[in-house]
C-alpha positions as a Markdown table, in Angstrom:
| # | Residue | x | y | z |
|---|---|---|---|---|
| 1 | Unk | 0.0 | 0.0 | 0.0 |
| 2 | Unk | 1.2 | 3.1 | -0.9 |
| 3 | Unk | 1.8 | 6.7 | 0.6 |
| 4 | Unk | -1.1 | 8.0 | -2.2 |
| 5 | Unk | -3.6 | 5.1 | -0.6 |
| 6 | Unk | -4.2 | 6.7 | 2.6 |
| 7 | Unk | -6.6 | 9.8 | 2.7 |
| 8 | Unk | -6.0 | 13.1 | 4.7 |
| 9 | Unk | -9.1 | 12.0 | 6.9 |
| 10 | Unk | -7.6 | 8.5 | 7.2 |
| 11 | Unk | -4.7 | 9.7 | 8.7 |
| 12 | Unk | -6.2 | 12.4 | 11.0 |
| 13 | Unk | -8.3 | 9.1 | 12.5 |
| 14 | Unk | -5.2 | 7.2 | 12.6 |
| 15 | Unk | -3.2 | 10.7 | 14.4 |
| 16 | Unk | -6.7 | 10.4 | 16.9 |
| 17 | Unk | -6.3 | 6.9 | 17.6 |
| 18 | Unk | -9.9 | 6.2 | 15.7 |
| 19 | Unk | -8.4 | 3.4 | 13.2 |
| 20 | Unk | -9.5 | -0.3 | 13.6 |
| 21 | Unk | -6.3 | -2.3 | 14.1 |
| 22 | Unk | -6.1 | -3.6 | 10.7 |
| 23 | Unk | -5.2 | -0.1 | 9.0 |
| 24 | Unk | -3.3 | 1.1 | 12.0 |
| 25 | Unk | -1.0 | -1.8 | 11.2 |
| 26 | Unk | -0.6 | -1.2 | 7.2 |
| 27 | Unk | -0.3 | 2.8 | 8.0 |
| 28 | Unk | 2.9 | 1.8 | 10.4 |
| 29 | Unk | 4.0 | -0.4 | 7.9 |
| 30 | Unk | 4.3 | 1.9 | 5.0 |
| 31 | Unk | 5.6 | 4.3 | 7.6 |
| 32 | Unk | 8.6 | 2.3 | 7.4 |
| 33 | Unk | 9.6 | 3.0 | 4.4 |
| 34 | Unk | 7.6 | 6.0 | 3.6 |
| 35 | Unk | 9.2 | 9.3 | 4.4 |
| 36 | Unk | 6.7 | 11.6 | 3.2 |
| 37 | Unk | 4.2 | 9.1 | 4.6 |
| 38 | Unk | 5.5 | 10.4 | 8.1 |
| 39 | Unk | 5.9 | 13.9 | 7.3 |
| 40 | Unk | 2.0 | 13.9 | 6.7 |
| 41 | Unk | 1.4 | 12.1 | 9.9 |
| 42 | Unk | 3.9 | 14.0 | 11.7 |
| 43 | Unk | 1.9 | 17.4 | 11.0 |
| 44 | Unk | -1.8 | 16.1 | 12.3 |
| 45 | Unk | -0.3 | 15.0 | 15.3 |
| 46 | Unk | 1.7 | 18.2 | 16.1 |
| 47 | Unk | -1.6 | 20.1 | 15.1 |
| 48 | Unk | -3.7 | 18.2 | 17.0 |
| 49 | Unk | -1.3 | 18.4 | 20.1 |
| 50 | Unk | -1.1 | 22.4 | 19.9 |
| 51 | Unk | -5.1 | 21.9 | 19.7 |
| 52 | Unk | -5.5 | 20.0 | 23.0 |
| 53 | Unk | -3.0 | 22.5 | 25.1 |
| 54 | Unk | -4.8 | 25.7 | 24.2 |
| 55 | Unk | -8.4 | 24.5 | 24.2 |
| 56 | Unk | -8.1 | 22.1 | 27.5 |
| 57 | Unk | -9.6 | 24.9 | 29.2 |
| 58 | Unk | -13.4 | 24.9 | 27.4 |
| 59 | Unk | -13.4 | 20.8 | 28.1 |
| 60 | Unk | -13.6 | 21.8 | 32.2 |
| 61 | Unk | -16.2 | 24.1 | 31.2 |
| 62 | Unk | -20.1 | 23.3 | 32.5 |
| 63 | Unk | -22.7 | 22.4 | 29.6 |
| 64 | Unk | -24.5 | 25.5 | 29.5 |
| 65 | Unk | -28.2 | 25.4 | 30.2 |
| 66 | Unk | -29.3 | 26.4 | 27.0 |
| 67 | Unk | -27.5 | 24.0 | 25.0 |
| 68 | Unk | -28.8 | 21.2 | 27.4 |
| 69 | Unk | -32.3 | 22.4 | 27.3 |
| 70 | Unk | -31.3 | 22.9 | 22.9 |
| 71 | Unk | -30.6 | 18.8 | 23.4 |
| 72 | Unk | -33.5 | 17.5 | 25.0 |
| 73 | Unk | -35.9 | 19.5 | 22.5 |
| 74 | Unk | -34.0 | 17.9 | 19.8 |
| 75 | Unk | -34.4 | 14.3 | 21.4 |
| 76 | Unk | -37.9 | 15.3 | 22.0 |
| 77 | Unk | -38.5 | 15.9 | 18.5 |
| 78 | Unk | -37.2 | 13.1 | 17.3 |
| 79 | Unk | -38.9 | 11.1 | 19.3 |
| 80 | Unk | -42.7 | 12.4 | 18.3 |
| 81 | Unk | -41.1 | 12.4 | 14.7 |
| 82 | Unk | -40.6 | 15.9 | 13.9 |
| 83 | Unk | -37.6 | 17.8 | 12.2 |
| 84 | Unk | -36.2 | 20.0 | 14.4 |
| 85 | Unk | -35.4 | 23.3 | 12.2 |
| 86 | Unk | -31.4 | 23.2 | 13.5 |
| 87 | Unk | -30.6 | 20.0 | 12.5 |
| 88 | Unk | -29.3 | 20.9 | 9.0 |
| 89 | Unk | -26.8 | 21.4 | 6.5 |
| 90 | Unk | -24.7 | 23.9 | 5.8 |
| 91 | Unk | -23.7 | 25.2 | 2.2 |
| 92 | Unk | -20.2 | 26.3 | 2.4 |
| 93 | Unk | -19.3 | 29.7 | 0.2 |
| 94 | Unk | -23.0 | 30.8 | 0.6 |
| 95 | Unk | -24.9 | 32.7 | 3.5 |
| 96 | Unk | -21.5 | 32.6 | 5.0 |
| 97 | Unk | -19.7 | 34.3 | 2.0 |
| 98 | Unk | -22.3 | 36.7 | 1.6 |
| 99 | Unk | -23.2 | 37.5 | 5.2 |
| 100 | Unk | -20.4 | 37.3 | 7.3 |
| 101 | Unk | -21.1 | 36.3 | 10.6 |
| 102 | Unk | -22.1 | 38.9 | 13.5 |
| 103 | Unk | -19.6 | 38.9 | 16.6 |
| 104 | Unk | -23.1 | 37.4 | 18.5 |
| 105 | Unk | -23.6 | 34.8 | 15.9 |
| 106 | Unk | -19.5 | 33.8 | 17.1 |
| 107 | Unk | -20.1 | 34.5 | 20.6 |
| 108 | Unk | -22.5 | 31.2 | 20.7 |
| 109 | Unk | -22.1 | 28.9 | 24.3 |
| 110 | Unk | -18.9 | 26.9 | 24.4 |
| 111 | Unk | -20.3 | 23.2 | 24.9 |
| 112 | Unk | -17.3 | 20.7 | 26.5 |
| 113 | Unk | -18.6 | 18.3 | 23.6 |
| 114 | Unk | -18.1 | 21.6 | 20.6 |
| 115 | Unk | -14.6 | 21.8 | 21.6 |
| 116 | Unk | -13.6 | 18.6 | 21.8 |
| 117 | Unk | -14.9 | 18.3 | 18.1 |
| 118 | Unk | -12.6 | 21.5 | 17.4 |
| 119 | Unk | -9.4 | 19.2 | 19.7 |
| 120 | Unk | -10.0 | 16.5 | 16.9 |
| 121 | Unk | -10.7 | 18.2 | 13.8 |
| 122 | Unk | -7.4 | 21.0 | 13.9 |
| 123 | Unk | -4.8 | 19.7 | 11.6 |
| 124 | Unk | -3.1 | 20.5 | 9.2 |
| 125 | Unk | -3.3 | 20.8 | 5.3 |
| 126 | Unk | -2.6 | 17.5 | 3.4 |
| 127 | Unk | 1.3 | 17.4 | 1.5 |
| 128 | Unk | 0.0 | 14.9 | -1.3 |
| 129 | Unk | -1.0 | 15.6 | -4.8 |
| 130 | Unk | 1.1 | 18.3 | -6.0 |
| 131 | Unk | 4.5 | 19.4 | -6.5 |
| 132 | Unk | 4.0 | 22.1 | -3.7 |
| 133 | Unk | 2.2 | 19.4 | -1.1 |
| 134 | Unk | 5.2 | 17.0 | -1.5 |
| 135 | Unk | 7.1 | 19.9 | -0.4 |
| 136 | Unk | 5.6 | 19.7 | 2.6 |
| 137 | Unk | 1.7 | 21.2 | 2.0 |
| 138 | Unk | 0.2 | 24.3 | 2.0 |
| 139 | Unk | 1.0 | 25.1 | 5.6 |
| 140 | Unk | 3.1 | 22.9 | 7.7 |
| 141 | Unk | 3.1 | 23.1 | 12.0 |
| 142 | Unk | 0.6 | 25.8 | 11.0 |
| 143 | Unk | 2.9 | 28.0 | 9.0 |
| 144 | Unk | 1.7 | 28.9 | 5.7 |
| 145 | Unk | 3.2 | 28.4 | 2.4 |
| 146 | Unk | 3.9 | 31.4 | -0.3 |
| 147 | Unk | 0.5 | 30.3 | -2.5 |
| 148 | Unk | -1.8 | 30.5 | 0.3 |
| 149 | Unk | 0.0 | 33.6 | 1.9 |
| 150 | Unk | -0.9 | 35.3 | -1.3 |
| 151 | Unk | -4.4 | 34.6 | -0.5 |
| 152 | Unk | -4.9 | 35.4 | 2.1 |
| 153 | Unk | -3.1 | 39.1 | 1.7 |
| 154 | Unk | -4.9 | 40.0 | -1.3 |
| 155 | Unk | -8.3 | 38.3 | -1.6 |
| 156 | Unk | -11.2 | 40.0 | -0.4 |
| 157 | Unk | -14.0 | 38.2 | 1.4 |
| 158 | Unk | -16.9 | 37.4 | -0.4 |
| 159 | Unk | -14.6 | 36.2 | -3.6 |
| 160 | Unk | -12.4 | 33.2 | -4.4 |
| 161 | Unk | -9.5 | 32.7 | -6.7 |
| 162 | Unk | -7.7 | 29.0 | -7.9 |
| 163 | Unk | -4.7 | 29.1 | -5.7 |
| 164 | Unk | -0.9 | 29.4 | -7.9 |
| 165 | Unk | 0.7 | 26.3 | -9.1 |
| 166 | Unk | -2.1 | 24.1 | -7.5 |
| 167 | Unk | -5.5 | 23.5 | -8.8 |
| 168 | Unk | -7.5 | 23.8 | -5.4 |
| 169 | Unk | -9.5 | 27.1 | -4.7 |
| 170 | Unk | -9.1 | 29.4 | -2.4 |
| 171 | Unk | -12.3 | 31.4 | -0.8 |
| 172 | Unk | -11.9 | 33.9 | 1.4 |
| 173 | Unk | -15.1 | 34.4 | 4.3 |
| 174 | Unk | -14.2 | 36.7 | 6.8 |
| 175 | Unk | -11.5 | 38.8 | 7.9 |
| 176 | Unk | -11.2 | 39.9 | 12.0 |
| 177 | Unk | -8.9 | 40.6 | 15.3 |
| 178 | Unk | -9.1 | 37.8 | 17.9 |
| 179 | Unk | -8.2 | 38.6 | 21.9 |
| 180 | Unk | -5.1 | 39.2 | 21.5 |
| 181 | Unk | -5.6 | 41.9 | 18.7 |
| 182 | Unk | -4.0 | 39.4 | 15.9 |
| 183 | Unk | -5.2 | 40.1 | 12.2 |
| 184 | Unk | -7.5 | 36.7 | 11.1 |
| 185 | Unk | -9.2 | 35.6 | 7.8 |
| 186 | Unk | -11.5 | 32.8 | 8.1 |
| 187 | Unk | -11.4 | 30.8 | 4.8 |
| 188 | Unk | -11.7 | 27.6 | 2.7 |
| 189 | Unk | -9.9 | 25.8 | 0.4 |
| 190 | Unk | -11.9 | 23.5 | -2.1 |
| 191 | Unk | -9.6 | 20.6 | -3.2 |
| 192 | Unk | -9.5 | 18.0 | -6.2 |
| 193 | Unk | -10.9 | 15.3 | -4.3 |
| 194 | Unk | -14.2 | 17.6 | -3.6 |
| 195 | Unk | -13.5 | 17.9 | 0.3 |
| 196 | Unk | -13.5 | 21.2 | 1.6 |
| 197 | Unk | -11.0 | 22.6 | 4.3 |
| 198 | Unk | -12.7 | 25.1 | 6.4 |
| 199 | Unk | -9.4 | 27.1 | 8.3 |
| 200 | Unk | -8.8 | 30.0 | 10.3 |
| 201 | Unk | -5.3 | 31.9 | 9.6 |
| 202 | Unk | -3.7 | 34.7 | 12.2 |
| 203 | Unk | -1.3 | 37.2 | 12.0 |
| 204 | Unk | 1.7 | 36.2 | 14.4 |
| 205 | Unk | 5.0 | 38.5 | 13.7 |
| 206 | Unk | 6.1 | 38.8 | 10.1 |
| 207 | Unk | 3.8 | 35.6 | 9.3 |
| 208 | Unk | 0.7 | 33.9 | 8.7 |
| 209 | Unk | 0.0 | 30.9 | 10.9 |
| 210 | Unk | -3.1 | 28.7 | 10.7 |
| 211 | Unk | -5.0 | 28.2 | 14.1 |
| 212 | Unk | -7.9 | 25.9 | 12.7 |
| 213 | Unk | -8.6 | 23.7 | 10.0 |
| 214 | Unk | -11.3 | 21.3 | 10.1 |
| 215 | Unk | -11.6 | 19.0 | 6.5 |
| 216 | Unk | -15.3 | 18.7 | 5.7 |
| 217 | Unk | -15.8 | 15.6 | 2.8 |
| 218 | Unk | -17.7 | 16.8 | -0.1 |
| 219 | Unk | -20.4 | 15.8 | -1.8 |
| 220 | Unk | -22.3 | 16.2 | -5.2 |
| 221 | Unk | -24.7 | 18.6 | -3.9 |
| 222 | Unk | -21.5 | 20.9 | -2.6 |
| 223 | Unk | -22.4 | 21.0 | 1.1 |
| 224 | Unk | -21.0 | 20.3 | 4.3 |
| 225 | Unk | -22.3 | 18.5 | 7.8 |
| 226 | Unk | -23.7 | 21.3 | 9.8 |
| 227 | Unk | -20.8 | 19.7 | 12.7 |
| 228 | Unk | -18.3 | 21.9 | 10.3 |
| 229 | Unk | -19.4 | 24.8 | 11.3 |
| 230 | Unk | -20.5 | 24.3 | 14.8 |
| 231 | Unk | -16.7 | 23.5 | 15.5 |
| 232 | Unk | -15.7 | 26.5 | 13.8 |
| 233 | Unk | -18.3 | 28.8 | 15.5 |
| 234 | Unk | -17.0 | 26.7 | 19.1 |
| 235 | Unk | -13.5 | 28.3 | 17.8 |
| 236 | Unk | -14.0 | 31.5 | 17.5 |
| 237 | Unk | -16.1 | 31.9 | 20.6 |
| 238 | Unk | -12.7 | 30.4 | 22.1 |
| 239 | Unk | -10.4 | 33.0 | 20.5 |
| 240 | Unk | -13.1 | 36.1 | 21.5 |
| 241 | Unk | -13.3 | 36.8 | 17.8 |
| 242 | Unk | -14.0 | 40.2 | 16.9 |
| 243 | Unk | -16.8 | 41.2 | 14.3 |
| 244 | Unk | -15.9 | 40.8 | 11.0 |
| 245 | Unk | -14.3 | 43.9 | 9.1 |
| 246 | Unk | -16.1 | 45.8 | 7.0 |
| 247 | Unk | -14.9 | 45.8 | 3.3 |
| 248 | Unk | -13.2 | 49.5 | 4.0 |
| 249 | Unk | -11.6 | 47.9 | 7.0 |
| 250 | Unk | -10.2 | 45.0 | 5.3 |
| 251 | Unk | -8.8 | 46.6 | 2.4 |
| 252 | Unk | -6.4 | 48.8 | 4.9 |
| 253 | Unk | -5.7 | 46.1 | 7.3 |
| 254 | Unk | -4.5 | 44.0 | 4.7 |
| 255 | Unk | -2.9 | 46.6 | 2.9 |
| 256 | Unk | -0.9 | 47.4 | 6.0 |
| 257 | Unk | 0.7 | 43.4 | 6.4 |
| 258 | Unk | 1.5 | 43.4 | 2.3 |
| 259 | Unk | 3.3 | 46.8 | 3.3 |
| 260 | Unk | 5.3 | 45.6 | 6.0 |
| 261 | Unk | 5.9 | 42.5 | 4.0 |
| 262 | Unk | 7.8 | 44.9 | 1.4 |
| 263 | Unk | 10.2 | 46.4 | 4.2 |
């Protein structure tokens, strides 16, 4: 079996510990003898690791009433056979692309169960496919590569451009300051194999980093489990993200990082 055979969510499940035993033993087979094999590997567990240390926090936090009481209507529901209207799906580039969210819409209750989705989700970008990836991926330990940089410097949100050298696309959502007054762009990259990564990128020094990534598959109908975004919205609730720039914002915040780029 082959480096190629195993799939980016394959290997995040292995990095979790999620595999049945049969796969965990041909992934640490091909490991063997598979270099790139454990470079990909190497990066989810990393991710995932930075994940668990500065999100350990919202596990100790209580449910919050509301989300309980949110539960037990939903299990009522289902029980007398209705549809409750929040069990839904998402479609990605959308309402979300067209209405960023408001900072109350981000501000939703932390549930312990949200973050640990968000714990097991953050990884990072797959380094298959492409002459870039075998380099080591679009962003490796969270730090981005030159393609996506671009992006995310000169994109504005709402619009979506095929990424340089690589046939993926690149959409940008939103663009905001978290707590700790770092420049963010919430965005998604669409790939060949119809999955979509949905990923937050920060400002840290004279870089971009990503913080969160979360690979949703795709389907034919383009959309997403509604889970995607529930961890995302769990994320930024985490990181106290601010409102999203207006476009007159955006344009001089980013025009500001391309500037100190050029220095």
């Amino acid at each position: 079996m082959t480096e190629e055979t195993f799939s980016d969510e394959i290997l995040m499940r292995f990095a979790d510990g999620e595999l049945d035993p049969d796969i965990v033993v041909k992934i640490e087979q091909a490991m063997e003898t598979d270099d790139r094999l454990v470079a990909r590997i190497a990066v989810f567990i990393e991710t995932r690791a930075q994940a668990q240390a500065a999100l350990k926090p919202l596990l100790d936090e209580p449910v919050p009433e509301k989300l309980v009481a949110a539960v037990e209507q939903m299990i009522e529901a289902k029980r007398a056979g209705e549809k409750p209207a929040a069990a839904s799906v998402l479609p990605f580039g959308g309402g979300r692309a067209a209405a960023p969210l408001s900072r109350s819409q981000w501000r939703l209750p932390i549930a312990a169960s949200l973050a640990a989705a968000v714990v097991g989700a953050l990884a990072g970008y797959w380094a298959a496919g492409t002459n870039e990836r075998t380099q080591g991926g679009l962003w490796v330990a969270g730090v981005i590569r030159p393609a996506l940089a671009q992006a995310l410097e000169t994109v504005e949100s709402g619009k979506e451009i095929r990424l340089a050298g690589i046939s993926d696309r690149f959409r940008a959502i939103a663009t905001f300051r978290n707590n700790s007054q770092d420049l963010c762009r919430e965005f998604e990259v669409d790939s060949q194999d119809r999955s979509t990564v949905v990923s937050v990128a920060c400002r840290s020094g004279d870089e971009w980093r990503v913080s969160f990534a979360v690979v949703a598959p795709g389907d034919a109908g383009g959309y997403a489990p509604a889970s995607s975004t529930e961890a995302l919205d769990a994320y930024l609730s985490a990181i106290e993200a601010g409102a999203p720039m207006s476009a007159e914002e955006e344009v001089q915040a980013l025009t500001e990082v391309r500037q100190k780029d050029r220095k």
